[in-house]
N, C-alpha and C positions, 0 to 999 in steps of 0.2 A: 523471713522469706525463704524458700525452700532453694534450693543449691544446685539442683539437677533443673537444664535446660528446661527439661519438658513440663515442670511446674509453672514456668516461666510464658510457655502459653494460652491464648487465652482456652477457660474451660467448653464444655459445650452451652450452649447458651442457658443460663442459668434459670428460664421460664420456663414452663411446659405450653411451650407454643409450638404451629399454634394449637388453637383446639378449638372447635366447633361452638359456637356462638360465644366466642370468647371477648372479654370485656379486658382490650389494650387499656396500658397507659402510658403517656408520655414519660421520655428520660426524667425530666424533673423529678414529677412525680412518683413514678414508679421509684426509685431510689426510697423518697420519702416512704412509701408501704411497707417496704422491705425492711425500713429501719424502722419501723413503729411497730411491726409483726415482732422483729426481734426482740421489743423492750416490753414486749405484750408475753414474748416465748419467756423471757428472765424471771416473769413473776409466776409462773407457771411450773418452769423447772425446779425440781425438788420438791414440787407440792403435789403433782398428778403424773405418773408417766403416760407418756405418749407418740405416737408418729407422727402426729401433724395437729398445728393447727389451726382456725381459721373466725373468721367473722361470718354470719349474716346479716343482710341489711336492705332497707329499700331505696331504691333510688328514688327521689321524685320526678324523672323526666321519662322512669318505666315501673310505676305502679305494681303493674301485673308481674313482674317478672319479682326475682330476690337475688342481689348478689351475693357473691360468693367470693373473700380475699382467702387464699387457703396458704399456708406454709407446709412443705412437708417435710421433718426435720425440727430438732428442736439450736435451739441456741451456742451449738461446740463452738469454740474457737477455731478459728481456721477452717471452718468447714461454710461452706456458701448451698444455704437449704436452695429448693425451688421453691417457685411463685407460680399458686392455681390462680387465677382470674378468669372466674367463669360465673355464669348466671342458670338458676331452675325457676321454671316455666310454672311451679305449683307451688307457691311458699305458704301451704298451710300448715305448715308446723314452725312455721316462724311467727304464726299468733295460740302457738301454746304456751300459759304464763305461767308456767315453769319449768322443771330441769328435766328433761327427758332423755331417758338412753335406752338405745336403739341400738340390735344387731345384723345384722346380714338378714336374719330371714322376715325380721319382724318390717324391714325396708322395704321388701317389694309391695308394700300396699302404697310405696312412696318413689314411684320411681324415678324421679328426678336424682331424689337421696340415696336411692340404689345405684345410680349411673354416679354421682359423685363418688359415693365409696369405693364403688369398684376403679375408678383414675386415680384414686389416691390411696390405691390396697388398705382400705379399711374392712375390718372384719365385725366391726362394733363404734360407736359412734355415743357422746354425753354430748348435753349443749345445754344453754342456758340462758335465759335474757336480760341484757344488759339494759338496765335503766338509766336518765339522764335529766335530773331537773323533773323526775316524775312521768317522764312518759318512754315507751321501752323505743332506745334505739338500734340495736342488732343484736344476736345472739350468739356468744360465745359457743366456742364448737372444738371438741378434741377428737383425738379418733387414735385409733390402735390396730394394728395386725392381728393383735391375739383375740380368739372366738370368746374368751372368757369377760362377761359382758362391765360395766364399772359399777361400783358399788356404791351405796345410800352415801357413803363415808364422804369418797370424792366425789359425791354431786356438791353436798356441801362445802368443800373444798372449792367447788366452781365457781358455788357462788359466792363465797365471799370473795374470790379472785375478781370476779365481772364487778363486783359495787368496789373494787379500788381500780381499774380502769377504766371506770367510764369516759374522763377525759382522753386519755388517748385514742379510745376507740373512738369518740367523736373525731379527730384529729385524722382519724383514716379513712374514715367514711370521709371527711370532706375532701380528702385528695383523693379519693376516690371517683367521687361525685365530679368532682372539677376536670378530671381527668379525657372525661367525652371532650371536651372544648380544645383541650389541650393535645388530642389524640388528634384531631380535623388540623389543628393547625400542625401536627407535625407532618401529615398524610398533605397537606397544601404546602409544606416546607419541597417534600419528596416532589411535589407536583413541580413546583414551580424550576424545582432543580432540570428536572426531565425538561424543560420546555425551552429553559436559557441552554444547557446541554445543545437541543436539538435546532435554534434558531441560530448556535453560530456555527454550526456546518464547519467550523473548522478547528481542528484539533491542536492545534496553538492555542487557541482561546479557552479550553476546555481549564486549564489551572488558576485560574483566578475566579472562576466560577466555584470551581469544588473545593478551593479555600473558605470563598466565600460562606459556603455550606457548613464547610467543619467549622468552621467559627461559630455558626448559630447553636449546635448540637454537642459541640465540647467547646466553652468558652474558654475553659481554664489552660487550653493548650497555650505555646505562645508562638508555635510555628505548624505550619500544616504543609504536606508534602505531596504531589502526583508523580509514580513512575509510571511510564507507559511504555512498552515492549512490542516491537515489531515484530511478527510470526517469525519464531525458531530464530531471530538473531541475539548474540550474543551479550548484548548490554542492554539497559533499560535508560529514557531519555528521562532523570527526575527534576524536576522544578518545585524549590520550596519558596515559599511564602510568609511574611513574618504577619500579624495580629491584622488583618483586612480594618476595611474603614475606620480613621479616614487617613492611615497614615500606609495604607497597603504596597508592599513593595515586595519585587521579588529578590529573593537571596542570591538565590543559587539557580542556574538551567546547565545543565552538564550531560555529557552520554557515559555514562561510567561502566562495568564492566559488573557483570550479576551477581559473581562472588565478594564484589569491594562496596555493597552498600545492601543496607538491612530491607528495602525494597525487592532486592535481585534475591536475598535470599525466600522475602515471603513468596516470588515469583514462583522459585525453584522448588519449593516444597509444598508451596499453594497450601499454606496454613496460616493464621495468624499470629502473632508479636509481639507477646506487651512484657516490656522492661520495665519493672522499679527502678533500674539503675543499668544504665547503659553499658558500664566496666562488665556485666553478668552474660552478657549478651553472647551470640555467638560472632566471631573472627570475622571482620570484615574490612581488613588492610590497616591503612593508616585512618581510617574515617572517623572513630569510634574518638579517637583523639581529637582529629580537628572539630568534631561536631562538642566536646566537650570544654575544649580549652578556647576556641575561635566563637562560639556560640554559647558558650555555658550550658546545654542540654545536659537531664538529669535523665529525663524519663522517655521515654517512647512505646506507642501502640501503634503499630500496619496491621491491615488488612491486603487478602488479596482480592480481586477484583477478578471474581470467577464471572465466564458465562459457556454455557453448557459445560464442555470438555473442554474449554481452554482460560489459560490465565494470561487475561491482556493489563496486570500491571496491577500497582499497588498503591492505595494510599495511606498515609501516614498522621500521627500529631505527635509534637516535642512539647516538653514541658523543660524549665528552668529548675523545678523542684523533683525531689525524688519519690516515688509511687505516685505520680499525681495523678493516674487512671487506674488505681487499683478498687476503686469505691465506685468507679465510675459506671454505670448504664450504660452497654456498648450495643445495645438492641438496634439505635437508629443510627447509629456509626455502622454495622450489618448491613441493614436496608441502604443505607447510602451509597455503600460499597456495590452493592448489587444493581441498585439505578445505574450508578457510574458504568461499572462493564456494560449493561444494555448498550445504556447511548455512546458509549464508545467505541461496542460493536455495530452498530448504526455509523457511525461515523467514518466509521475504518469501511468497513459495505457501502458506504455511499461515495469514499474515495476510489473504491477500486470500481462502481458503477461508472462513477465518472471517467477514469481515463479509461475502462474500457469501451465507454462510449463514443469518449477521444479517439483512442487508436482504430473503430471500428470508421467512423467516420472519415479517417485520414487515408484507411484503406479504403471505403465505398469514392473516396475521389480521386487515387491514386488508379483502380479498378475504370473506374469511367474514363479517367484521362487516356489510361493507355488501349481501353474498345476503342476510344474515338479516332488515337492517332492510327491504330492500326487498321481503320477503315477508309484511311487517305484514297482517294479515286484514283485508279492508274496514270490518271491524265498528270500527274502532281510530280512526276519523273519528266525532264527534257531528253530520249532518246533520239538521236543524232546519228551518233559514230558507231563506226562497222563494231567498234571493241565494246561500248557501251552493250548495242546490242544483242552480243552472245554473251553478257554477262543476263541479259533479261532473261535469254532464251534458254540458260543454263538454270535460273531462279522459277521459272514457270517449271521445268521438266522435273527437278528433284520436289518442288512443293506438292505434288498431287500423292507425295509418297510421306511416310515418316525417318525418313532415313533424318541422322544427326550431320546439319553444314554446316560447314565452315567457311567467311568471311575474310578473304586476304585483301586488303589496300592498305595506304597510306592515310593518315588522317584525315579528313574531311575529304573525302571521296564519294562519302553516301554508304556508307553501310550497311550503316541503321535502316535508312529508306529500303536495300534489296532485303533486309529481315524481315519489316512490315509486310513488306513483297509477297515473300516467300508463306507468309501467316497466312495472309489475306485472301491467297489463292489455295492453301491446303484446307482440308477437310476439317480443320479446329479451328475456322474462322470463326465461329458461333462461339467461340469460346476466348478467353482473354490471354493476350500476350504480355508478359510481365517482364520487365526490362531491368540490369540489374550492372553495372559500370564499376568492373570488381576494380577500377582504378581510381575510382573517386574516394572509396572508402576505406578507410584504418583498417590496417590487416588485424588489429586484435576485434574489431566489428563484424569485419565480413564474413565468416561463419555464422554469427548470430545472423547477421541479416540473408543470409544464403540458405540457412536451415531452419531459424527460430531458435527460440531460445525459450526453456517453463523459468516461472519465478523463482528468485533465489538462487540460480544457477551460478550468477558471477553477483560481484559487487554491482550496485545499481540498476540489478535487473528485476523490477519492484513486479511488474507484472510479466503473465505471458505473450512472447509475439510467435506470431505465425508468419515463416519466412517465404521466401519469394520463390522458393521450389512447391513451397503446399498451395502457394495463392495459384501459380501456373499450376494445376492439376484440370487434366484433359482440354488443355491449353499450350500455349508456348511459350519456352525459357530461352529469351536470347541475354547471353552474355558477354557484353561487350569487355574489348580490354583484354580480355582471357588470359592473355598474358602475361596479364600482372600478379593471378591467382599465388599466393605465395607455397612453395612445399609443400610445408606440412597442412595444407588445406584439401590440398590435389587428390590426396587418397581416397577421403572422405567423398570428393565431387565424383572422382571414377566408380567407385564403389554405389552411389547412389543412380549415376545413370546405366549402369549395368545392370545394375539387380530392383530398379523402381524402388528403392527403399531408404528410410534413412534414420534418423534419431534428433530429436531437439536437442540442444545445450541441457547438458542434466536432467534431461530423462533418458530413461529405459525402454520406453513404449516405440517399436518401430511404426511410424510413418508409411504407410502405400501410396505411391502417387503414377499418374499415368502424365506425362509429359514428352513434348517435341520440344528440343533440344538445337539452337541456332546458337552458335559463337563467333566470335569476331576479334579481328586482332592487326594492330601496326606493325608488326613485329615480327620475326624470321624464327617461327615457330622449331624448324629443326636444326636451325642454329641453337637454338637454346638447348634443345636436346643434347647435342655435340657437348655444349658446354655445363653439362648436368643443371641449367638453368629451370628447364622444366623437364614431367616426369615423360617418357617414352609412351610407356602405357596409357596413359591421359590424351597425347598426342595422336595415337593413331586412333582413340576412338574418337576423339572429335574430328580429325582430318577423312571421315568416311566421303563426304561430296563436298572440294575446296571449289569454292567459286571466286576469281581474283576480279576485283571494281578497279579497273584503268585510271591513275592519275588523271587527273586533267590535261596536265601536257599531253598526254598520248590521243586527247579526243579534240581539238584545240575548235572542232566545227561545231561543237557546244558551247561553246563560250558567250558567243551572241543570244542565240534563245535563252540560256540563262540570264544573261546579261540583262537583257528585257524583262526574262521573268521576276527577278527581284527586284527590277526599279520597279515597273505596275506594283507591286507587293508594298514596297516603302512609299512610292506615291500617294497612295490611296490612305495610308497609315496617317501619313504624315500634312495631308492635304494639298501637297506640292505640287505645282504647275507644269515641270518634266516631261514631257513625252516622247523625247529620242533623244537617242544616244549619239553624240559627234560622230565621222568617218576616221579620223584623227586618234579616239577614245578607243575605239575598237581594233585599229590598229595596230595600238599600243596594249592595251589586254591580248589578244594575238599572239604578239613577241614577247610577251612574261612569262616565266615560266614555274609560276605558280605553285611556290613550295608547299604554301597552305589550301592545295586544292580549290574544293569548290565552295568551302567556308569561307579561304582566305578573299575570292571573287563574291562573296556575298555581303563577307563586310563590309569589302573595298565600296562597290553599289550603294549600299546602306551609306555609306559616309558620303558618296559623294553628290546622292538626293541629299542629305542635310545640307548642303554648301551649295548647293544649286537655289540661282534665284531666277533663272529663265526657262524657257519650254525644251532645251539640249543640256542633258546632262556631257559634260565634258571633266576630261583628269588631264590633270599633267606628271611629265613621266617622276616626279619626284613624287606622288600619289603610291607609285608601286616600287616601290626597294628605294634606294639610293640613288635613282639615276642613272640606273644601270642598264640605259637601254643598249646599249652597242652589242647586250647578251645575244639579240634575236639574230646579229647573222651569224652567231656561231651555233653551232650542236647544242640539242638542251642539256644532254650530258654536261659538255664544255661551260655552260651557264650556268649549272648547277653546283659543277666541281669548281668555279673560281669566284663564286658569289659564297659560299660556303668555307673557300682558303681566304677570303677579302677578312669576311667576319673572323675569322678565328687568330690571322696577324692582328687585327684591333684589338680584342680578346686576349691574349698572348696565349693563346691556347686553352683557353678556361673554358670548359663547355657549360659545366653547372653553374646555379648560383643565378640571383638575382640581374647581375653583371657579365652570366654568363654567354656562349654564340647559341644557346639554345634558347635562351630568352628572344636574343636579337631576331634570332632564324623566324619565330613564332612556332618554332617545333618541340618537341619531348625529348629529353637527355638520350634516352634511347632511340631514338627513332634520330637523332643527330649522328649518334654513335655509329646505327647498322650505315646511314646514308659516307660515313668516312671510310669505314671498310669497303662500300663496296663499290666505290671510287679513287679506293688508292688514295687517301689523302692525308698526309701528311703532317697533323695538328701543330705540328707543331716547327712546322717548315717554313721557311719564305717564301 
């Protein structure tokens, strides 16, 4: 065995395939040709020189035609001839009953025989007919490069070679012959492979499948292997397989690393791998060992799994013995490799159809959801109070503009409702406002989700997404929260709505987008400033038109028409009998003073239609805080600053935290924090 790696690869395929109306034979057989040519070439050498030689013969299931086994090359050691397998359309020099020889010129009255010489650089051509039992069955055939034609000498030389092989030649014609039957079953082997391939649609299933395969086409391996390789990442997922039916199990499924397994290396150099002996091989970590000493492997052959310009993985056989595929027929081990890429680029294309059909889908109803919300009828606001109302009057004046608003309240105020507002009346109503609650999501997300992200960008980012700045293109971005935008995001959002420009996650290609721009925020936006909490810069371009939403307590003549309007809303939901509210109920909603807004008044409703069993909905004051009504005759301030020092002595001053006053509150740690500064209060005071 030769010493240098690249002997160690396999050769170029050792046929001259293919070639035009060429006569395949199956792995079995074909081996068998090759080695009866050889023992045909032995009796030969030292008696005739020449560059190739070959049989004719007829088939009986094609009469008209004559084939053609051809070698070209004679019988060295270490040297692997090729194999012609071809047929001529004019075999009438195959019922001449004797030895004839033929040069270049005297061929083209033959031009089958002319087209043969010239594939197989013959310049001159002897043949002979082989007899069998009395009746002739092919004609021995030699041929030569050199112009100078054979002589009377070596014809006779030929033929006494043909009357001691007849046997053999019988012997190759019939693997010949049997070969068509064996050629449909290999071609229905490949079929039926593409067909299980393609009906389990899922790329887990794909290795026991292609086990199953290599087992029919190399029996003698004892283990069969699939690596499959996600575009441009760095390991390959391989799953070996030991001897299919009926004891099929799998070995090994592991993601190992390209350099540490003989898979990652056929990947990386998209060549194939046939070891006599695995110790010869090239470096591939500790593996070479444990596949040796853990498994007993002698031998191995990969292939790569090309399709067009890319290699999506490799598959493999192990043998227990040493050269066990050096004899071997690796023609339909080629073809199988080649099925495999197909349907597993098929597979890999049908996964990425699918979720992009997924995420297309998730967006066309994400899209619908928020046209619908932001077409709510003006009627769908309870305006009351003098405050409410220059807060509308303030959301109608800058909406017929595109100037960037800004959103000041407290939580559950309605915000969101004057953003719809403000869409719905601006000139990008026809277009979609896409909503985006930079507080709800992971700051290592929220730029993906802000900008997009192309594949392969981060870990898990399998496909491309298109973020909530390109979906709002000549539509509107409202960004609730804003607040909570972290730093190092801030530059990136200023930069984008200054210059309408921006960049996916790991691409290059800048984004143009045309968007109106709404923000919103609980939070003491130049407080943060102060506190290098948030950027300055960022600040005044979104503070261009602030528009502040009035607590509830400030508007307290809405409480009732609200109050009404969520019961009808949960009535009707819920089937419930309800239809007014006690004197008593209203009262007491009145004197609250309503930390959680017009949410907190919504849930309250919601709950207390579920408990209602008669046609008045009524609460009792342990319904709204603690019992705490004695608040209403003091200042809401006063209510606020001792219902907030009440929870924080229970608390020992713990804001955060499951057990924390801000859980109690129903408020946000921050939004707990700014309401103690700017109350003076004390956390931790009696």
């Amino acid at each position: 065995m030769e010493s240098s790696l690249e002997s160690r690869h396999l050769t170029p395929e050792p046929f001259l395939l293919p070639r035009p109306k060429e006569l395949n034979a199956h792995p079995a057989s074909a081996f068998r040709v090759k080695s009866v040519l050889a023992r045909l070439a032995a009796h030969v050498d030292n008696v005739i020189a020449y560059d190739g030689l070959g049989i004719l013969f007829r088939d009986p299931s094609r009469p008209s035609f004559l084939q053609v086994a051809y070698q070209l090359g004679g019988s060295t050691v270490g040297k692997v001839p090729a194999l012609l397998l071809n047929e001529l359309k004019e075999p009438d020099i195959y019922a001449m009953p004797v030895t004839r020889v033929m040069a270049r010129q005297e061929a083209h009255a033959f031009p089958p025989i002319l087209e043969m010489m010239r594939l197989v650089g013959a310049a001159s051509i002897m043949s002979t007919p082989i007899y069998r039992e009395g009746q002739q069955i092919a004609r021995l055939v030699v041929s030569s490069a050199s112009p100078v034609p054979y002589q009377d000498e070596e014809g006779q030389r030929l033929e006494s070679i043909a009357s001691n092989v007849s046997d053999l030649v019988a012997q190759l014609i019939a693997a010949l012959t049997d070969n068509r039957g064996s050629f449909a079953n290999g071609l229905e082997s490949l079929l039926e492979l593409n067909n299980r391939l393609v009906a389990s649609r899922r790329l887990a299933e794909y290795g026991p499948i292609v086990a199953d395969h290599l087992h029919q086409i190399l029996p003698e391996s004892d283990y069969y292997s699939l690596g499959m390789r996600r575009r441009d990442e760095p390991t390959v997922h391989v799953r070996m397989y030991t001897s299919p039916k009926p004891e099929k199990r799998l070995v090994t499924s592991e993601e190992v690393q390209l350099r540490e397994s003989y898979h990652g290396w056929v990947i990386e150099h998209r060549a194939p791998l046939l070891l006599d002996d695995i110790r010869n091989g090239p470096p591939v970590g500790h593996r070479t060992e444990m596949m040796r000493e853990q498994m007993g492997i002698q031998s191995v052959c990969y292939l790569p799994m090309l399709y067009e310009d890319e290699c999506l993985g490799a598959i493999g056989v192990a043998s227990r013995k040493l050269a066990a595929f050096r004899d071997a027929d690796l023609s339909w081990f080629r073809r199988a490799a080649h099925q495999i890429a197909v349907s597993l680029r098929n597979g890999l294309a049908y996964d990425e159809l699918r979720a992009s059909s997924q995420r297309l889908l998730a967006e066309k109803r994400y899209l619908e959801e928020e046209r619908e919300l932001s077409q709510t009828p003006p009627d769908d606001m309870v305006v009351t109070s003098r405050e409410f109302t220059r807060t509308i009057e303030q959301a109608s004046i800058v909406a017929a503009t595109n100037a960037t608003v800004l959103i000041l309240g407290e939580t559950g105020t309605g915000k969101e409702l004057i953003a719809r507002l403000i869409h719905r009346l601006s000139r990008r109503a026809n277009h979609t406002l896409v909503k985006l609650n930079c507080a709800a999501i992971p700051t290592g997300l929220l730029e993906s989700d802000l900008f997009g992200h192309e594949k392969g960008s981060f870990t898990g980012a399998v496909n491309r997404k298109v973020g909530r700045m390109e979906l709002a293109h000549e539509g509107t971005l409202f960004l609730d929260e804003v607040g909570d935008i972290p730093l190092e995001i801030q530059p990136k959002l200023l930069r984008a709505l200054q210059e309408n420009e921006f960049e996916r996650l790991g691409s290059v290609r800048t984004q143009h987008v045309d968007i109106r721009l709404i923000a919103a925020t609980n939070r003491d936006l130049s407080t943060m400033v102060e506190n290098r909490e948030f950027r300055s810069d960022l600040f005044y371009r979104l503070n261009v038109f602030p528009i502040r939403v009035p607590p509830l307590r400030e508007r307290l003549e809405s409480i009732e028409p609200l109050a009404y309007r969520f019961m009808e809303r949960y009535r009707r939901e819920m089937g419930k009998s309800v239809t007014r509210i006690a004197a008593s109920t209203l009262q007491a909603l009145r004197a609250w003073h309503w930390p959680g807004n017009v949410r907190e008044l919504e849930n309250l409703i919601e709950r207390a239609v579920i408990l209602s069993t008669g046609d008045v909905l009524e609460l009792s004051s342990n319904d709204l805080g603690q019992g705490d009504m004695e608040a209403a005759s003091a200042t809401l301030e006063e209510a606020e600053r001792e219902h907030i020092e009440r929870v924080l002595r229970e608390t020992q001053g713990v804001i955060a935290g499951p057990h924390g006053a801000a859980k109690k509150l129903g408020l946000k740690r921050t939004t707990l924090q700014y309401k103690i500064r700017k109350l003076g209060i004390n956390r931790h005071g009696s």
